[in-house]
C-alpha positions in Angstrom: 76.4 159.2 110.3 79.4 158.5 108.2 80.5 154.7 107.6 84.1 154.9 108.0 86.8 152.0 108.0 89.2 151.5 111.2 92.5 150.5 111.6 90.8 147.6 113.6 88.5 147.1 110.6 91.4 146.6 108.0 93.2 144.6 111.0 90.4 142.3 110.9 89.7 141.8 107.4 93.9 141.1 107.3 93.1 138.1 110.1 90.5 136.5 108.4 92.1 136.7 104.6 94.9 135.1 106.2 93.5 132.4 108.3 91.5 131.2 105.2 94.5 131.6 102.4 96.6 129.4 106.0 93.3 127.0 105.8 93.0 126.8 102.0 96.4 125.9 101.2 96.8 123.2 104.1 93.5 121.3 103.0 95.8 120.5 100.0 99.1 119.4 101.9 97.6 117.4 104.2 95.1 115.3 102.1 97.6 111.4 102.0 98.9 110.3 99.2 97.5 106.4 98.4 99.2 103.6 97.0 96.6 101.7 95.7 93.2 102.7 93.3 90.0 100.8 92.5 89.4 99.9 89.4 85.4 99.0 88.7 84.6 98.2 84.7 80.9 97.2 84.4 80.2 96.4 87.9 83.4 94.1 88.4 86.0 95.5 91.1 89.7 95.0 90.9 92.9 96.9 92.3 95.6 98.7 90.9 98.6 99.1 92.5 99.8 102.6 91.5 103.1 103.1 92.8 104.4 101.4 90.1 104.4 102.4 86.4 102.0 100.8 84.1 99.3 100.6 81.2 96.4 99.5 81.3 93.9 98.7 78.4 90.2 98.5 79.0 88.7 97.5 76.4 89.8 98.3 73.1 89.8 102.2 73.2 89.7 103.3 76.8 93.4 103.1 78.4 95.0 104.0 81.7 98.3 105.3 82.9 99.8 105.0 86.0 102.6 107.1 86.6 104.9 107.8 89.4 101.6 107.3 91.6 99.1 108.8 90.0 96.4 107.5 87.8 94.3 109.0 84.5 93.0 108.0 81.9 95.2 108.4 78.9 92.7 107.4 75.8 89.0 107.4 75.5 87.0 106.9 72.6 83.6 108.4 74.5 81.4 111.7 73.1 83.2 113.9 75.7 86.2 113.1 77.1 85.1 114.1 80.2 87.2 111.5 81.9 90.6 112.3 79.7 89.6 115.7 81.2 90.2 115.4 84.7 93.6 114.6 84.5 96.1 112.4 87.2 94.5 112.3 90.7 97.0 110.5 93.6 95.0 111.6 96.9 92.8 109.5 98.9 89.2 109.8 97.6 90.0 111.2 94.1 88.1 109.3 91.3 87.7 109.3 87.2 84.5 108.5 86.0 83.5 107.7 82.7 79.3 107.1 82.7 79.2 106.4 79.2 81.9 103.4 79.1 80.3 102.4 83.1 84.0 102.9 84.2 85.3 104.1 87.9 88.3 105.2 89.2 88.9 105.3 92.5 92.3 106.2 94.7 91.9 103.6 98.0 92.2 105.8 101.5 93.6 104.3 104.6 90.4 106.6 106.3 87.5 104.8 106.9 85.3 108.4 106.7 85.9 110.8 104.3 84.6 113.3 107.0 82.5 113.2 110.3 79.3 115.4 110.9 77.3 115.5 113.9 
């Protein structure tokens, strides 16, 4: 018996690329914008507004930008950088950590859930 590939096969295959590439680049557009982040240093919570432009020092060597509104972390004087690393984020449950320095990012949602499972 010979395993041989259908119209219908390559139809199918076609669906399901597309459906996913459809799925995969909508999870991106649809994901809101915030205007606000969380800013928690040592335990010790406070806002940032982030729709306007701003520095912020923490510390002496660990500063923040916020920029057209998004939020990174511009400077960091810790081992790995990991933090510097990961760039601007500007959608609802995005976040920057730095472990070593006990710093959190976070980008505020007006979602209660991130998601729902039952």
């Amino acid at each position: 018996m010979k395993n041989k590939l259908t119209i219908l096969d390559f139809a199918l295959v076609s669906v399901i690329l597309a459906l996913s590439g459809y799925l995969f680049l909508m999870s991106g557009f649809l994901s809101k914008k915030a205007s606000s982040a969380i800013l928690i240093v040592n335990g010790t919570e406070s806002d940032i507004d982030i729709s306007k432009d701003a520095a912020i020092n923490v510390g002496e060597n660990f500063k923040i930008k916020v920029k057209s509104g998004k939020i990174g972390v511009f400077s960091s004087d810790c081992p790995k950088q990991t933090c510097k690393h990961v760039g601007w984020i500007s959608k609802s449950g995005e976040s920057i950590v730095c472990v070593p320095k006990k710093i959190l990012v976070k980008i505020k949602g007006k979602e209660k859930y991130d998601a729902v499972s039952r």
